[in-house]
C-alpha positions in Angstrom: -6.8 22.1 -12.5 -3.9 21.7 -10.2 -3.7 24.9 -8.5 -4.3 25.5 -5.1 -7.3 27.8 -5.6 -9.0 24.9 -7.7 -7.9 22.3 -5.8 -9.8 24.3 -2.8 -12.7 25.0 -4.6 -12.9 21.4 -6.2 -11.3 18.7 -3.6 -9.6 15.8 -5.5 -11.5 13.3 -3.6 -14.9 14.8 -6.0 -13.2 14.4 -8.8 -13.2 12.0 -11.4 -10.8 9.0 -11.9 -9.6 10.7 -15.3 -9.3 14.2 -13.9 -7.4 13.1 -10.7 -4.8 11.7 -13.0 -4.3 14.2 -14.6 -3.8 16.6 -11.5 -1.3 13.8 -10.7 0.4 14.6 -13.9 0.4 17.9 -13.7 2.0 17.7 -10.4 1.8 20.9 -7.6 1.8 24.1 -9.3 4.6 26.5 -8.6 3.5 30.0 -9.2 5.4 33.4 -8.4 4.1 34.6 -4.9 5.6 37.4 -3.1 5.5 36.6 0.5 7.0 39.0 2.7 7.7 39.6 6.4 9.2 42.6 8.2 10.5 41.9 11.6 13.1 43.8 13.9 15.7 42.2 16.0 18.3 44.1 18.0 17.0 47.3 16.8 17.6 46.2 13.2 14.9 46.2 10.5 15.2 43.6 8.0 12.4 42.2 5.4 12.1 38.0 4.5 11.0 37.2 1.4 10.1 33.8 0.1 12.6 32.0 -2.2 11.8 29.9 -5.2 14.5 27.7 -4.5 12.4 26.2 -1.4 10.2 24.8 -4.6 13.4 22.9 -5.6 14.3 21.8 -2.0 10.7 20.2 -1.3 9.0 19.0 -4.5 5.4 18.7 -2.2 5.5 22.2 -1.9 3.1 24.5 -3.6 1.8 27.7 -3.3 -1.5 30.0 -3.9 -0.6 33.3 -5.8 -4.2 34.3 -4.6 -3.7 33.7 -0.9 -0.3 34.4 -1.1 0.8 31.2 1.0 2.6 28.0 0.3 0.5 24.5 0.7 1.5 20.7 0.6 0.2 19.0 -2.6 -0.2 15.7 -1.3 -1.6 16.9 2.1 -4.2 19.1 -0.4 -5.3 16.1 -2.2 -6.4 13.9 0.6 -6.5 16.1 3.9 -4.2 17.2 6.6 -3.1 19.7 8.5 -5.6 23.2 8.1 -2.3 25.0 8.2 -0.9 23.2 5.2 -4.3 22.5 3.2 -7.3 25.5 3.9 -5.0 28.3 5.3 -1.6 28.2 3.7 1.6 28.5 5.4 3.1 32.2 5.4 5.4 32.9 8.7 8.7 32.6 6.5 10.7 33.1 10.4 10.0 30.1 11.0 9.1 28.2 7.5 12.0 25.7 8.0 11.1 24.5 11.1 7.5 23.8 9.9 8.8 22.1 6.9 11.0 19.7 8.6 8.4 19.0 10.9 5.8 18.7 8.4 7.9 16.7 6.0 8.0 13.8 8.4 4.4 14.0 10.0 2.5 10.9 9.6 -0.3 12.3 7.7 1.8 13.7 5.4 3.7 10.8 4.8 0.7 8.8 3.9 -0.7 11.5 1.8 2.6 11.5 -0.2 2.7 7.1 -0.2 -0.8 7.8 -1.9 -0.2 9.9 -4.4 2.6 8.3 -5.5 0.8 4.5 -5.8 -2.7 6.5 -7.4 -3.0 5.3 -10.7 -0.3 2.3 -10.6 -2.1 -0.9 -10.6 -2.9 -2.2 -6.7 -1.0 -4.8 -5.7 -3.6 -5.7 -3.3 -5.5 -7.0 -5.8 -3.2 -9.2 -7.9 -2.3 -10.7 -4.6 -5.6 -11.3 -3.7 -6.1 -13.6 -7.1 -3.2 -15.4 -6.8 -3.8 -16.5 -3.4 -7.2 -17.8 -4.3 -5.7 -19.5 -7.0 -3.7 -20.9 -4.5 -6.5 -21.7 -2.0 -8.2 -23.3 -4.9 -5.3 -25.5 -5.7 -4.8 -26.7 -2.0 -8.4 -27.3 -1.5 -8.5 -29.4 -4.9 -5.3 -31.6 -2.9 -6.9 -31.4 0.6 -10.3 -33.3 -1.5 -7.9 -35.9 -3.4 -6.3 -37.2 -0.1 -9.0 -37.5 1.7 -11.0 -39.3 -0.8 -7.4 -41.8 -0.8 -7.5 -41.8 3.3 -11.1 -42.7 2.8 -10.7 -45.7 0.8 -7.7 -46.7 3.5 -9.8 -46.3 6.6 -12.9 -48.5 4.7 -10.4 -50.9 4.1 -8.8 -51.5 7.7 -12.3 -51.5 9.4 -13.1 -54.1 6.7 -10.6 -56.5 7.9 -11.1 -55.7 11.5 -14.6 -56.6 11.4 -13.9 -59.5 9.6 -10.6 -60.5 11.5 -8.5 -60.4 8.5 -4.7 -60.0 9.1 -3.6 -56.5 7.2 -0.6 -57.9 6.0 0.0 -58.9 2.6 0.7 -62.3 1.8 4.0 -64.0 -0.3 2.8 -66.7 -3.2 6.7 -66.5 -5.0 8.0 -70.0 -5.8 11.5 -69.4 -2.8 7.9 -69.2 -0.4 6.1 -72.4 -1.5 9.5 -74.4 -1.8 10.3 -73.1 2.2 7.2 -74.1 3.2 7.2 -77.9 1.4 10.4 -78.4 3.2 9.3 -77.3 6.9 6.4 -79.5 6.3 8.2 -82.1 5.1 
């Protein structure tokens, strides 16, 4: 289920919710290939051959004993480069270089971001809720002060209309004795 070949045949993105967790589980295949490349340089003859230990140095890597290539897990999950997803890599010259450069490609970034949040629970969405719990709340205290600014704004055209002074007026006993003595 998560071998290159079947991921090839069957793209992740067709899959079911269930299934694509448990590709995700069962994390990039690593099977035995036996890439090799003869080159000359200086009149030498020499022969590359891949080495399992690149498996340990780049945990996205995975390979198709098939096609005899390596491949990018993530990047074969949700799409990237052809090289890296339909072809296969196999020019082990220069297999560092295209490693380091593919390691911190955009695409292959976001691939690997994605497989490592499938399956949690989005965040997106329990943010969502609680700010509309909080628009709620603020609309419910937006409502209750204008209904209070309401009542205010009745009450001053009230006494404008009628002339009323908007101040309050003092009926304690040090009042009425202050005014009996001015008067008298």
């Amino acid at each position: 289920m998560n071998t290159v070949d079947s991921l090839l045949t069957k793209p992740f993105l067709g899959m079911t919710p269930e299934d694509k967790l448990r590709v995700k589980a069962l994390g990039p295949e690593k099977p035995d290939i036996h890439i090799e490349q003869s080159a000359k340089d200086r009149g030498k003859g020499y022969t590359r051959r891949f080495a399992r230990t690149w498996f340990d140095k780049m945990e996205w890597l995975t390979a198709s004993s098939s096609k005899n290539a390596l491949f990018c897990f993530p990047c074969l999950l949700f799409g990237g480069e052809v090289s890296w997803t339909r072809t296969g890599v196999t020019d082990l010259k220069h297999l560092a270089e295209k490693i380091k450069r593919h390691d911190s490609s955009e695409s292959h970034l976001t691939n690997v971001l994605k497989l490592s949040l499938f399956g949690k629970s989005n965040i997106a969405l329990q943010l969502n809720e609680t700010y509309r719990k909080g628009v709620i709340k603020h609309n419910e205290e937006v409502d209750k002060n204008s209904y209070i600014l309401s009542k205010l704004i009745d009450c001053v055209k009230f006494c404008g209309a009628f002339e009323l002074a908007l101040r309050g007026h003092d009926e304690t006993e040090v009042t009425k004795s202050r005014c009996l003595q001015r008067a008298g």
